[in-house]
N, C-alpha and C positions, 0 to 999 in steps of 0.2 A: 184600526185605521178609520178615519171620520170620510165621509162621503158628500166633502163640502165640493161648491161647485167651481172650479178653476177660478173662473171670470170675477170671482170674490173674495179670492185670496185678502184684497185690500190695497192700496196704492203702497205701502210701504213695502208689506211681503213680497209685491209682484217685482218689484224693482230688486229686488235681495234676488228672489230666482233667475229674472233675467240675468239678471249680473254674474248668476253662477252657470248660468248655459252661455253666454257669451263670451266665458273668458274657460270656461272647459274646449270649447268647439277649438279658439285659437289654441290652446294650450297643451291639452289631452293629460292635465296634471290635476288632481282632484283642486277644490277650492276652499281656501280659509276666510277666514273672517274678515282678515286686515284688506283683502283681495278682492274682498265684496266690497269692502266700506271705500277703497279707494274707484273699486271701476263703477259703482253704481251714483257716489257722489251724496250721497245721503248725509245730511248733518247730526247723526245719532253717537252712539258711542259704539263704543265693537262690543259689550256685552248687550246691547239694543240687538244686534246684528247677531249674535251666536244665538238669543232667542229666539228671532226669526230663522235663523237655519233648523233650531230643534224642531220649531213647532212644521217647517216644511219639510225633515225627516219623519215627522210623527204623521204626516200627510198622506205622503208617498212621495212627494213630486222630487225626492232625493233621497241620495244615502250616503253612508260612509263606506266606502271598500276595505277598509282594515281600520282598527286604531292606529287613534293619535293621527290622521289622515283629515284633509279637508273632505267635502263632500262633492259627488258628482251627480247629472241628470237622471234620473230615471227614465224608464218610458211615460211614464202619467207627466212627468214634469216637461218632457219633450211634447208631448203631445199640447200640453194647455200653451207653448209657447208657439206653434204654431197659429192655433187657434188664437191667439191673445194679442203676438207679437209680429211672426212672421207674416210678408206680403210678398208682393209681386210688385216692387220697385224699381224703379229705371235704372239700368245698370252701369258699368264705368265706362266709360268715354271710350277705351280699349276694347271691352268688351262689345261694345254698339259696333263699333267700327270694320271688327274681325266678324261679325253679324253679315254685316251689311255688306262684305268685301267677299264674302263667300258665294249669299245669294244674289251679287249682281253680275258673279262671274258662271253660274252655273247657264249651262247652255247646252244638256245632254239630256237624256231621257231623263223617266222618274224614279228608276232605280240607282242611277249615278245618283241623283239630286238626298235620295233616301241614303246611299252610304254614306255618303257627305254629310247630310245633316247628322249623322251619328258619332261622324268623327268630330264635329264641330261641338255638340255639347258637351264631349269629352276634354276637350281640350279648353272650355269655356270654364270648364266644373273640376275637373280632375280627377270625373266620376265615372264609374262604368256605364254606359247608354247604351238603352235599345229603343229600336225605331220599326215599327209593326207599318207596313205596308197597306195600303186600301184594301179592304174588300174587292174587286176588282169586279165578283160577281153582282156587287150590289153597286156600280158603278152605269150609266147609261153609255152606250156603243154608239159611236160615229160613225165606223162601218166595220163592213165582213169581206177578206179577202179570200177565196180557196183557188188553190195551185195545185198543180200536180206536179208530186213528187217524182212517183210512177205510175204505170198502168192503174196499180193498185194500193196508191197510198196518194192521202192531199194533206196536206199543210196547208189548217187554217190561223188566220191570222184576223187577231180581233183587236179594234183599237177604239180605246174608251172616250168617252169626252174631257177626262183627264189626263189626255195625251198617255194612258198608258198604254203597253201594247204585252198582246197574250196569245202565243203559238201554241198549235194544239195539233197533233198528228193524228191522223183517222188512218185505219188499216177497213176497208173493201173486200167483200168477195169474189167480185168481178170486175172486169175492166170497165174504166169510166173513159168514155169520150168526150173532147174540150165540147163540145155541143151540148152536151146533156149539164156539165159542170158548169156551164154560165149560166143556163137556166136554173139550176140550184143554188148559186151564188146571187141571181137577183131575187128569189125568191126568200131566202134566210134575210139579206138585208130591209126585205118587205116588212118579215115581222121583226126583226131584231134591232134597226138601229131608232136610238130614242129609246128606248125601251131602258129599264132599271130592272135588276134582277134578271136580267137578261139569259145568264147561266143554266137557272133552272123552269127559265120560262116553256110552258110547254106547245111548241114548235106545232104547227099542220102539218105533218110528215105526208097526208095525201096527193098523190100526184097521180095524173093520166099516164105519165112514163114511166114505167115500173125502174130503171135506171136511175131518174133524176130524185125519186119517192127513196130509193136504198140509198144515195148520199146523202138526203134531207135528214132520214132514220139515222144513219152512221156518225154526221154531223153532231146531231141532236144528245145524241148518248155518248158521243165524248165529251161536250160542253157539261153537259151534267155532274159525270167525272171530275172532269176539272173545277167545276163550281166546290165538289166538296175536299180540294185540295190543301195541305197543309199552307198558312201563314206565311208569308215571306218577312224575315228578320234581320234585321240589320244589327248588328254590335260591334260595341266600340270601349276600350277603357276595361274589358274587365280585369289586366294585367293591375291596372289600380288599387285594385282589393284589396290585394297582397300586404299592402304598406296600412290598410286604415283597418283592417279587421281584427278581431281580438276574441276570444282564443284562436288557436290553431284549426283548433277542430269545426269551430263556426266557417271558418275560411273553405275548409275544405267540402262539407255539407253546399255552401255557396257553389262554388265552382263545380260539384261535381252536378249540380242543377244545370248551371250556366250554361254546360256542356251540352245540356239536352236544348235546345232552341226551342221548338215547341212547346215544352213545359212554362219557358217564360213567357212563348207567346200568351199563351194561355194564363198566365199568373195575370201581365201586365192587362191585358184585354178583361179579365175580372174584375180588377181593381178601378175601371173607369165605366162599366157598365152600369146604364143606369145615371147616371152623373150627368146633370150639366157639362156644357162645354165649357172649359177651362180648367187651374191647377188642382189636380187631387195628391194631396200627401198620408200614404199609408206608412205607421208608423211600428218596427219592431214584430210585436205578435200579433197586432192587425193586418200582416201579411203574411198568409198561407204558404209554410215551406222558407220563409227570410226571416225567422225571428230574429237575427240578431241585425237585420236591416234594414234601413228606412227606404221607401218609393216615393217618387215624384215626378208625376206622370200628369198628362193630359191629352184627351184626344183632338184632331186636326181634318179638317175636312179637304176635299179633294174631289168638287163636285158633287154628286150624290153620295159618293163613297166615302168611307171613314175609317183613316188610321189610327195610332195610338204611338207615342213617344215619350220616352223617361229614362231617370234616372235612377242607377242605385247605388247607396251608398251608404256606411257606419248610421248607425243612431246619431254619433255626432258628427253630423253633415253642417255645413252653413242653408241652413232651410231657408234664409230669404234668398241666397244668392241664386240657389237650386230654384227655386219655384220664378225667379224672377229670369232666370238662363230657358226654364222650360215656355216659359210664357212667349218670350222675345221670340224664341226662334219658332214657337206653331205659332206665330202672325207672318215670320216672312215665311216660312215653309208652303201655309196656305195661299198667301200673295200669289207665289210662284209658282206653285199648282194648276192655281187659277188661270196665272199668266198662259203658262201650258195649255191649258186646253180650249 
């Protein structure tokens, strides 16, 4: 196999590929020649056109699945069309509008606004989505409420400048008096709101009141706790798979992942680290644990904090629709984030 560089296939070639990834994606039926020459529009003849498929089986960027069969994408060929073909284009008028009809109706916190947008990409894409949640610890604090629960337990409650909000129960060795609790509640707010990383910020737990010093302590060391808390996950569509995945046993590798949420947090959150803000599409064996599927992901800010949202789906996905679904919705996602807080 030669180690030519995509982007030079040649205008003639790249059009025969295209044509064979755009009429696979609609089709899922391998591609012939006559099929090329009609969807690509080329004035050649079809044994012009069968050379050109040889020389891009002798490539990589295709193959034939059995004799006597047209040819379909590869990963190398999925991959150069991305990089060559696919964008992030304005999408259909329907599309916009179910967009825009969603996030002008949202009016609830930010985990409603997060399952929502999860079910909305699925149903934009007809793909499975997942929708990774802020950092919340790396978000800045507006304020610090603490309640008593009882004698010996408070409920605090922390709420971001991304309008998120984060309860957190502290267990006491001794009884707290509302006196000593409002002096420790103005004191955390002292150091904590405004503050970024606020989680693992390390707190003055000193105090002249031995009482109001063991809630500062007691506070302090559940936030930290909680700072290093599993990912909150949103998903949506992975019922989807079922209909686009190939073999059996790829399907089931997938799903029995899916089922772990944290492992995808953790997939999806690799896959964008490092990156620029905006579209990242990981494709096939460039995703750790999906070989046999594509990601299309990007991350989304949320005041100082920073989530992560995508798609998964077959190798043959519609990769501009995808990346042009993930784009559209982290701008209003963000909007409305922002609006929030």
């Amino acid at each position: 196999m030669t180690t030519q560089d995509p982007s030079q296939l040649g205008q003639r070639r790249a059009r025969v590929l295209k044509a064979i990834i755009d009429e696979y994606v609609c089709s899922a039926v391998p591609v012939g020649s006559a099929t090329v020459l009609r969807r690509s529009g080329l004035d050649v003849s079809s044994a012009t056109v069968r050379n050109d498929m040889a020389a891009l089986e002798a490539e990589g960027y295709i193959f034939q699945p059995h004799t006597s069969a047209g040819r379909v994408p590869s990963q190398r060929g999925y991959r150069w069309y991305v990089d060559n073909w696919a964008s992030t284009k304005r999408l259909p008028s329907r599309d916009q509008h179910e967009i825009g009809d969603f996030f002008a109706g949202v009016d609830a916190g930010v985990d409603y606004i997060l399952a929502g947008t999860s079910r909305l990409l699925t149903s934009l894409t007809s793909l499975a989505a997942v929708v990774l949640a802020p950092h919340w610890e790396d978000a800045a604090l507006a304020s610090v409420h603490l309640t008593m629960l009882d004698r010996r337990r408070l409920l605090v409650v922390l709420v971001t400048r991304s309008a998120r909000v984060v309860k957190v129960t502290v267990d006491t060795d001794v009884d707290i008096a509302g006196d000593r609790l409002a002096i420790a509640d103005e004191v955390l707010n002292r150091h904590l709101v405004g503050s970024s990383a606020w989680s693992l910020r390390a707190v003055d737990a000193r105090h002249p009141d031995p009482d109001v010093e063991l809630v500062l302590v007691s506070v302090r060391d559940a936030l930290d706790r909680a700072g290093t808390s599993d990912a909150e996950v949103y998903s949506g569509g992975i019922a989807n798979l079922a209909a686009v995945l190939d073999p059996a046993d790829a399907l089931t590798e997938v799903l029995e992942l899916l089922d772990e949420q944290q492992k995808v947090a953790a997939l999806i959150q690799r896959l964008v680290d490092g990156e620029r803000l905006g579209v990242v599409v990981r494709i096939g064996s460039e995703v750790p644990a999906l070989h046999a599927m594509s990601v299309v992901a990007a991350p989304y800010r949320a005041g100082e904090a920073t989530g992560v949202l995508g798609l998964l789906g077959p190798l043959r996905m519609d990769y501009t629709h995808a990346m042009s679904a993930v784009h559209a919705v982290t701008d209003h996602l963000e909007t409305t984030l922002q609006q929030c807080g």
